[in-house]
Structure formats: C-alpha cells, structure tokens
N, C-alpha and C positions, 0 to 999 in steps of 0.2 A: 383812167387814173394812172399818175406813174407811178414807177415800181417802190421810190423810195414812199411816194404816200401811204401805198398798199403796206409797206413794212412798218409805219411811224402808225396806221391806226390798229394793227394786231398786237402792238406792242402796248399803247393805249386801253384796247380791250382786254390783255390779259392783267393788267394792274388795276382795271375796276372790277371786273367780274368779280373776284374771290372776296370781295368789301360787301357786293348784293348778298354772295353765298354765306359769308359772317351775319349780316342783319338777317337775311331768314331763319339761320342756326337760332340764332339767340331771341327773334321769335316765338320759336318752337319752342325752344326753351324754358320761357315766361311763361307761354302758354301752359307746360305742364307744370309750374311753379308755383302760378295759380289756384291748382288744381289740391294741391297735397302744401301747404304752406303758404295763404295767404297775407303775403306781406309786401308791400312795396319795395322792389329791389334798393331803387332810387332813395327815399325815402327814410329807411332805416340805416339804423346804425352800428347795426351787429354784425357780424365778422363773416357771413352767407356775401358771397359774389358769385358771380358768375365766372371767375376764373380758380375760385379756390372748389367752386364743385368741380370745372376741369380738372384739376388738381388731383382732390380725391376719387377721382374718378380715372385716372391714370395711375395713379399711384396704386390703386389694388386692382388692376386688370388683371393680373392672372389671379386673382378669385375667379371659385368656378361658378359662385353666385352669379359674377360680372359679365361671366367666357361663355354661358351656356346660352346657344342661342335664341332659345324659349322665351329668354327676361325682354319682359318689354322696358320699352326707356324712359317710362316713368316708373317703374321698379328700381333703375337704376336711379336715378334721380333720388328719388325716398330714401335708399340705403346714403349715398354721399350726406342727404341731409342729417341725416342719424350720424354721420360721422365727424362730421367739423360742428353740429354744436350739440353742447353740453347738455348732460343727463337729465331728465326731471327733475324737479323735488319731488320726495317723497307727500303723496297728497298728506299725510298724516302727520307728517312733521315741519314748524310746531304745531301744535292743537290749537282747535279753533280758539276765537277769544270767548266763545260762549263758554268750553269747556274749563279755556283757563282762568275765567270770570267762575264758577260753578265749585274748582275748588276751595271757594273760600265762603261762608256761611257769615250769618250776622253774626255781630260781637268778636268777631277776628276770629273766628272757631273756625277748624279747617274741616273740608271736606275729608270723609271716608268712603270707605266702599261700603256698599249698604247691607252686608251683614255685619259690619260694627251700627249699632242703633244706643240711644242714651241708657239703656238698661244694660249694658254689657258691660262683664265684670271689668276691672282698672288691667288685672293682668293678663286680658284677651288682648286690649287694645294697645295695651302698651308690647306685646307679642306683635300686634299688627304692624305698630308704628316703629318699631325698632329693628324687627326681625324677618317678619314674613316678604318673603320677595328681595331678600339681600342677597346676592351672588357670595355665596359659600367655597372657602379653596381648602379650608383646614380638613383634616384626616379625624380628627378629633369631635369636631362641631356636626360634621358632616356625618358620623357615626348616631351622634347623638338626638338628631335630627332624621336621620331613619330610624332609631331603636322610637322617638315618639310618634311617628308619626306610621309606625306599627301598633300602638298604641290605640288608634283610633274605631281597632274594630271592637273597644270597649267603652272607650271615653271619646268626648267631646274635644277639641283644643282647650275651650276654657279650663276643665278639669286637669288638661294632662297639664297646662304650663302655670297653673297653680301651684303644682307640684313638681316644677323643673329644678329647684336647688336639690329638694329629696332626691330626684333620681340623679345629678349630676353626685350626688356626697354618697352616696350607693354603690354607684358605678366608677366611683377613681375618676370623674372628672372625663370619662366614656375616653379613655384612655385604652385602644383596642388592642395594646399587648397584657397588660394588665386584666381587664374583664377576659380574656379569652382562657386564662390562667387562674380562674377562681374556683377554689374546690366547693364541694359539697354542703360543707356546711356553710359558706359565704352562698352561696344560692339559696338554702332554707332560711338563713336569715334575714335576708333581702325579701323572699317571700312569705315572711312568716309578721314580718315589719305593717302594722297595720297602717301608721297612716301614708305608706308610700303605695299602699293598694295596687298589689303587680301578684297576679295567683304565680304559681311555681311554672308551667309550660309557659310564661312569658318571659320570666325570665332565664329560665334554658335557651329560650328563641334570642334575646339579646345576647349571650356568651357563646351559643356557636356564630351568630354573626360576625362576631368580634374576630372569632378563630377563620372564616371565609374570609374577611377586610385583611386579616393579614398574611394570608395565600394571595392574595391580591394584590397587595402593596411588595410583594415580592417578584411577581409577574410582570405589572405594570409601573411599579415605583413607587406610587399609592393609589391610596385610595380615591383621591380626588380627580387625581388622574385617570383612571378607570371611568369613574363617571361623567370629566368633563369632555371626556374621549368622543361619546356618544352625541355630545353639541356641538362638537366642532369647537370645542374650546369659546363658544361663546352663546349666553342665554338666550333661549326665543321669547322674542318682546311680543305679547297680544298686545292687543289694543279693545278690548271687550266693555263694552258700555252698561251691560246689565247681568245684573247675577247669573239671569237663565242661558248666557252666553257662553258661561264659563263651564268646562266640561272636567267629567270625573273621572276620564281619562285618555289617553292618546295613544295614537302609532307608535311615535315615541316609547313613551311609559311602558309599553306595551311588550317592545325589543329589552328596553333592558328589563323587565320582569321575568321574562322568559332565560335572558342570559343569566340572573341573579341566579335564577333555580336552579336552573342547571350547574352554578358553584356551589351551592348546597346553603345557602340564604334560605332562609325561613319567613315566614309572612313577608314576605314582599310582591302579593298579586298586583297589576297593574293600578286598582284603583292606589293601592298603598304610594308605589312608586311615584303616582302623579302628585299625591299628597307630599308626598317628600320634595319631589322635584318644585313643587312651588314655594313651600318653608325653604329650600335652599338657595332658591333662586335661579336654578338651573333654566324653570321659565318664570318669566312676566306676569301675572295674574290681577295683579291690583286692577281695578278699573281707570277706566282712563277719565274721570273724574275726582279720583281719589287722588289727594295731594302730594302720596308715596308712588305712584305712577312715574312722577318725574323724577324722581329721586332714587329708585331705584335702576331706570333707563338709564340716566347717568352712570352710576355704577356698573351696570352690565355692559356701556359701551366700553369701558375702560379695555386698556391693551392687556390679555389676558397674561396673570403672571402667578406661576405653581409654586405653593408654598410647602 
C-alpha cells in the first residue's frame, strides 16, 4: 500500500472512531437512565437530554459529591436528574377530591372537625369558625389568647369564650401596659366579680404576665415578635385526619414553656403553650377535613408581616 493510502485511511479512522466512542457513551448512558428514570429520551418532551445532563454534570464538577472518586456513575446521573427538573409536589397539596368532596355535608352545611358535633354551644363554634387556627400578629389578642387559654386548667373552651367580652371589659381590652399596672383593689374586684368566675391567683397569673409581655416587648420589640421568633416567622401547617392524631403537646411547645418560665410567665406548662399556640395559629390544627383547614393555610402561607 502507498504511503499517501496508509495516510488517507488513519486519517479516515480517526474521524470515525470517536462517533463508535459517542454511540457506546450514550448507550451506557440510557442504559443507566433506564434504570433510575424510566422515560423515553426520544419520546418525551420534557427538558431531560442527554446534553443538558452533560451540562449539569460539568457545570458542578468541583462538587465534592461529583470529585470523589467513590460516586459511581449512576449516582452521578441521579443527582443531575434532581437538578434540571423540578421539585415534587407536595403529595398533600391540593387535597384529595375525597377530602375536598367531605368538607361539605348534605344541605350545603360544611364540614367541622369532629369535636364541633350538633350539641355544641353557638359560641364554641363560632370560636372554631372565626378564630381558632387564625395566625395571630397583634400584642394584644395574642395576650389575650394566652391569659384564656391559661384558663383551661379550669374551664372548658366553651365556658371560657362564653365569657370572652367579660374578660376582654375586665382586662382594658388585655391591653398589657395597662393590666400590668392594676392595683389591688382592681384585682379583688375582677376577682370578687361572680359572673366573670377568675378565683384571685388567676388573676395575679394574668397581671404579672402582662408585666413579663412588656419586659419582652422591650427586648424583642414585641410580643409577637418573641413568639413568632420561635416558627421561624411562619405557622406549622398539620395535616391530621382524626382527633386522636392531634397531640397535647410538642417539642416545640415545650422550648418556649420552658423559655416563658424562666421570664417569670406563670401557667404556661407546655400542654397550656400548645393550647395557645393552636387558638393563635402559630400552628395548623383543624383537620384536614374541616373546611377551616383551607382557609386558614391560606392565611398562614401569607408573607409574614409584624404588626
């Protein structure tokens, strides 16, 4: 063979060679593609190729995820697919259509959570349907909402917000400059008041609170601020299907009871905290059957804003 043939077919083979070494790469490729994301390349129509996993796969090479030589290459593979497409949905959101067919009851009557039942007084549930699970920012409401819901190692809800105008026209409207400033005889007579039924050590427990809320509000700015410090400035949504899901108290609940006390807070044990933390909405509690469910997730996704 002449010399120019010998040069015209190496020149030949090295222009086809690297086309075989391409079609076996991307063999391999499919093959592990396969394996962790069954979808036809060819076929779909979503934004995965085989040059954009190149891509991401270049583009974070010095990740030490990528650099260690340990990672096998379809670990690499897995991580690029996690990176060019988009995040789940969240399995939970929206709810099934069973659940959102469930909030609504014959005769257009809406679903509750099932310790509202047809025996339950007008102003438990109208507490349930207006109030409970509403994300709380005032200093004020937010007072007045622990002082009831300290309230509970005597009474029921239904009892206490029977008699929520009495204790807001009692308390200055739980105005915590004010009640922390109430002498002696405005305590006896607050306590001596029969049908606002508060013995006298409860209400001492509400006017040092008031005087702690506003060592607080002076630390932190307020007092809402102090508490919504502890969520990260945003409520934890449950998603709980049945009463016996829903617990009496948390980790949570737990830290700030512990931090209350040690500011000199009075009845505020955990179970109390978690009971406030739900009437304020700090978390989520309604069931997720219950038609206040969605209407207060709404609310709590809101962009948090301090009042």
């Amino acid at each position: 063979m002449s010399s120019k043939a010998t040069v015209r077919r190496q020149i030949l083979e090295r222009q086809t060679c690297p086309k075989e070494k391409d079609r076996t790469s991307q063999n391999i490729l499919s093959k592990h593609l396969k394996k962790i994301y069954p979808i036809g390349l060819q076929r779909t129509t979503s934004s995965l190729s085989l040059s954009s996993l190149s891509l991401s796969l270049s583009q974070n090479s010095n990740d030490s995820s990528l650099t260690d030589s340990s990672i096998q290459f379809d670990q690499k593979i897995s991580y690029a697919i996690r990176l060019i497409t988009p995040p789940p949905e969240r399995r939970d959101v929206p709810l099934p259509k069973n659940i959102q067919q469930s909030q609504e009851l014959g005769d257009g009557e809406l679903r509750r959570c099932n310790w509202i039942t047809h025996t339950s007084d007008k102003a438990y549930v109208s507490f349930h349907d207006e109030c409970w699970g509403v994300p709380v920012y005032d200093d004020n409401r937010l007072f007045e909402l622990l002082a009831l819901s300290g309230m509970l190692m005597d009474y029921n809800w239904t009892e206490i917000v029977k008699r929520r105008e009495l204790f807001r026209e009692a308390f200055s409207g739980f105005e915590p400059s004010i009640v922390a400033n109430m002498g002696e005889n405005e305590i006896t007579d607050i306590a001596s008041d029969k049908a606002i039924m508060l013995v006298e050590s409860r209400v001492r427990c509400i006017v040092d609170n008031a005087k702690c809320i506003l060592k607080i509000a002076r630390d932190f700015g307020s007092f809402s601020n102090y508490m919504w410090s502890y969520m990260n400035f945003k409520p934890t949504i449950n998603r709980f299907r049945h009463p016996r899901n829903v617990p009496l108290r948390s980790p949570k609940a737990e830290a700030i009871s512990k931090d209350m006390v040690k500011r000199g807070f009075r009845f505020v044990g955990p179970v109390i905290v978690y009971s406030f933390m739900q009437a304020a909405g700090l978390t989520i509690d309604h069931l997720v059957d219950c038609f206040r469910h969605s209407d207060c997730v709404n609310l709590a996704e809101r962009p948090w804003r301090h009042i």
